[in-house]
C-alpha positions in Angstrom: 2.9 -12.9 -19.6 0.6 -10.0 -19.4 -1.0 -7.7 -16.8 -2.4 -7.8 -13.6 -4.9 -5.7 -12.1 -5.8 -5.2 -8.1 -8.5 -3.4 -6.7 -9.3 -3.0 -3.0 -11.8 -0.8 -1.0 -12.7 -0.1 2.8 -15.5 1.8 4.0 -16.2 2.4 7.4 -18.8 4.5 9.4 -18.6 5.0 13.3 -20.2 7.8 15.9 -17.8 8.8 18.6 -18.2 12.1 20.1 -19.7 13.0 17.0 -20.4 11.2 13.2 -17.1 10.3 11.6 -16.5 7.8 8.0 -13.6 7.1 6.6 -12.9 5.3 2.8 -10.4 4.0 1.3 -9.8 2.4 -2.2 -6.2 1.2 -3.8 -5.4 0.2 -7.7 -2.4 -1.6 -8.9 -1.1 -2.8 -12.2 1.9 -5.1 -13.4 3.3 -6.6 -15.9 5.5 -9.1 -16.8 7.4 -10.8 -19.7 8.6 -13.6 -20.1 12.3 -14.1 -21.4 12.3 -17.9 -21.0 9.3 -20.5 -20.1 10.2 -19.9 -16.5 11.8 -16.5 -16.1 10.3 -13.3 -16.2 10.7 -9.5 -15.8 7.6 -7.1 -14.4 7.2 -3.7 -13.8 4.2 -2.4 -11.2 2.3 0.7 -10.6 0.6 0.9 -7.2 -1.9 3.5 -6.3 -3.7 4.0 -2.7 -6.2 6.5 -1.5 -7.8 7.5 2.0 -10.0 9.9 3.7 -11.4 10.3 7.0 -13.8 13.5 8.1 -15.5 13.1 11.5 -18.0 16.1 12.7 -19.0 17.3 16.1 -22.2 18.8 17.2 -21.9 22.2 14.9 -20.9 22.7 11.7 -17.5 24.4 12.9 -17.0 21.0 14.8 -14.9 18.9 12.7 -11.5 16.5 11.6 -10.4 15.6 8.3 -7.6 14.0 6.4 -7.1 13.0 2.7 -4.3 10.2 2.0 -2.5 9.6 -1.4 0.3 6.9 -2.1 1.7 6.0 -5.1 4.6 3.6 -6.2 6.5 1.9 -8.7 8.6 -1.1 -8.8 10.4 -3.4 -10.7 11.3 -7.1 -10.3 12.2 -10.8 -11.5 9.9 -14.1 -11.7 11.1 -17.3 -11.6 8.8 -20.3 -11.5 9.2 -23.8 -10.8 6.9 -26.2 -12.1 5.4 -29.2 -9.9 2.2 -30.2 -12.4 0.5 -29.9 -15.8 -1.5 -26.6 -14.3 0.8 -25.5 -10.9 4.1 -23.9 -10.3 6.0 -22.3 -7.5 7.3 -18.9 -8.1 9.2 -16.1 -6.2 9.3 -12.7 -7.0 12.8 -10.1 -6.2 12.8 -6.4 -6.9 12.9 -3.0 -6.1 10.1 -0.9 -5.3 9.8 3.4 -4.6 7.3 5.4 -3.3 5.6 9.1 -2.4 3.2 9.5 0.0 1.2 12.9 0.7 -1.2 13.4 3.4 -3.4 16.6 4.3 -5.1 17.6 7.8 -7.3 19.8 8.2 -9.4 20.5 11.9 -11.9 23.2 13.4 -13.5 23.9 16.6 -13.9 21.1 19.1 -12.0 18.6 16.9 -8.9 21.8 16.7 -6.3 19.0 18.5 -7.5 15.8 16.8 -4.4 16.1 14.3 -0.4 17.4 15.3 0.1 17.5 11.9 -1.1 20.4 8.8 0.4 18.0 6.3 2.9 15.2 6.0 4.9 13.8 2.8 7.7 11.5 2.0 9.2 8.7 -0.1 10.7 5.4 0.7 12.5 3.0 -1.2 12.5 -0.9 -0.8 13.9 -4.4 -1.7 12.1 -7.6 -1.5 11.3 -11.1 -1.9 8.5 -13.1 -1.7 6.8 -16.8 -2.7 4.1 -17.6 -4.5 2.0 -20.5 -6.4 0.6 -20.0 -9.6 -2.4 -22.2 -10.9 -3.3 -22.4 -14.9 -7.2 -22.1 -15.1 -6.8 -21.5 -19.1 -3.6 -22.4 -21.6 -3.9 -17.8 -21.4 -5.4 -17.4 -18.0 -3.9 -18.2 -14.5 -4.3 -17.0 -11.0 -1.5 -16.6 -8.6 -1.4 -15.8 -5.0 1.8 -14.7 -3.4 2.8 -13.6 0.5 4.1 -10.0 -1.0 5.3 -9.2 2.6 7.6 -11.7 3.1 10.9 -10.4 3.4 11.2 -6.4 3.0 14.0 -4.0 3.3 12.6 0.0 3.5 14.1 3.0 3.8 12.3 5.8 4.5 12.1 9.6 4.7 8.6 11.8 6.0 8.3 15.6 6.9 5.8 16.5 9.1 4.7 20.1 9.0 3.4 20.6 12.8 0.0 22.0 13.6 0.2 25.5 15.5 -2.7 25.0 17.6 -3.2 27.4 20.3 -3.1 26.2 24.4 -1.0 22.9 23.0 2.8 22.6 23.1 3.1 21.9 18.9 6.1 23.3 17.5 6.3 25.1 14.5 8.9 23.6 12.8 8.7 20.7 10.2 9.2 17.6 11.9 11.8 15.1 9.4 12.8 11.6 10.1 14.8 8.7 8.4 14.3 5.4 9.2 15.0 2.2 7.8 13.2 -1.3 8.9 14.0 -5.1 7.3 11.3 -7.5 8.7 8.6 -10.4 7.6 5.1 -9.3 8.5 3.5 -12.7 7.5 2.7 -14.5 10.4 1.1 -17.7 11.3 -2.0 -15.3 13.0 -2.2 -12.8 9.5 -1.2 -15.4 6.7 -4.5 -14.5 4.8 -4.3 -10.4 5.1 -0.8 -11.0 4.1 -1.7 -13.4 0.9 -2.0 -11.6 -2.9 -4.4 -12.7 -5.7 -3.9 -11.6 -9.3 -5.8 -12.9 -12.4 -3.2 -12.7 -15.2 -3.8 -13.3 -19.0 -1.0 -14.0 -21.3 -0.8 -12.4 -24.4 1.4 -13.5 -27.4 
């Protein structure tokens, strides 16, 4: 089985108390071979991007962020055939990750943001369902719910703004936390569903 590629991109302009945009844009890439006809082992590489900048009514009137993630995970395939061109699968793994965020505000916008910068890592297990359809004897398309069961564990620092006339501390902010839920729903079904196009090379 070979690679799948992901690309998705938000861009969104708005004017409150001033002109603001943000953009975002996220790559991913996995891989999987085969060791049977129905069991598989795949590696991804995840890549997410995000900036916002809003500006007031001067120059020296303004909040910005910029928003990198990145991750890696590994996991198992198993599918289940039900026709000539369709099969079940589910997915299990592990997945890690670093995340790095940057604030920077002037002037009128100076509290916007309690944060300089922010960074952390978490590290996850999870399972998920799919179905997989075969358009070509090489090409397929699979959609899967890849939020279906998670378990996370995560650590952030927070490096606090010191913004004068506010009540910020000074010190790095850390935290720990760790979260096993299901955010498919009946209501989000389709923001929670995955489509890849996969070829299979030989």
């Amino acid at each position: 089985m070979g690679p799948a590629i992901s690309i998705n991109s938000n861009n969104n302009t708005y004017d409150a108390y001033g002109n603001g945009k943000t953009y975002g844009v996220g790559l991913g890439v996995d891989w999987i071979k085969m060791k049977t006809a129905t069991v598989g082992y795949g590696v991804g590489l995840n890549y997410t991007f995000a900036k916002s900048n809003t500006t007031g009514l001067t120059p020296a009137d303004y909040a910005r962020y910029h928003y990198n993630y990145v991750s890696l995970s590994f996991f198992r395939r198993k599918y289940f055939p039900i026709h000539e061109k369709w099969s079940l699968f589910y997915d299990v793994g592990i997945a890690g990750g670093y995340n790095n965020t940057k604030y920077d505000q002037s002037g009128s916008y100076a509290s916007t943001y309690m944060y300089t910068k922010s960074n952390g890592y978490n590290i996850s297990a999870f399972a998920y369902p799919g179905i997989t359809y075969f358009i070509k004897k090489n090409f397929l398309v699979d959609i899967s719910l890849t939020n279906f069961l998670t378990a996370t564990f995560s650590h952030q620092k927070n490096d606090r703004a010191n913004i004068i006339g506010n009540n910020y501390q000074t010190a790095p902010n850390i935290g720990n936390s760790f979260a096993f839920n299901s955010t498919v729903t009946a209501s989000n079904i389709l923001n929670a569903a995955t489509l890849n196009f996969r070829w299979i090379i030989q």
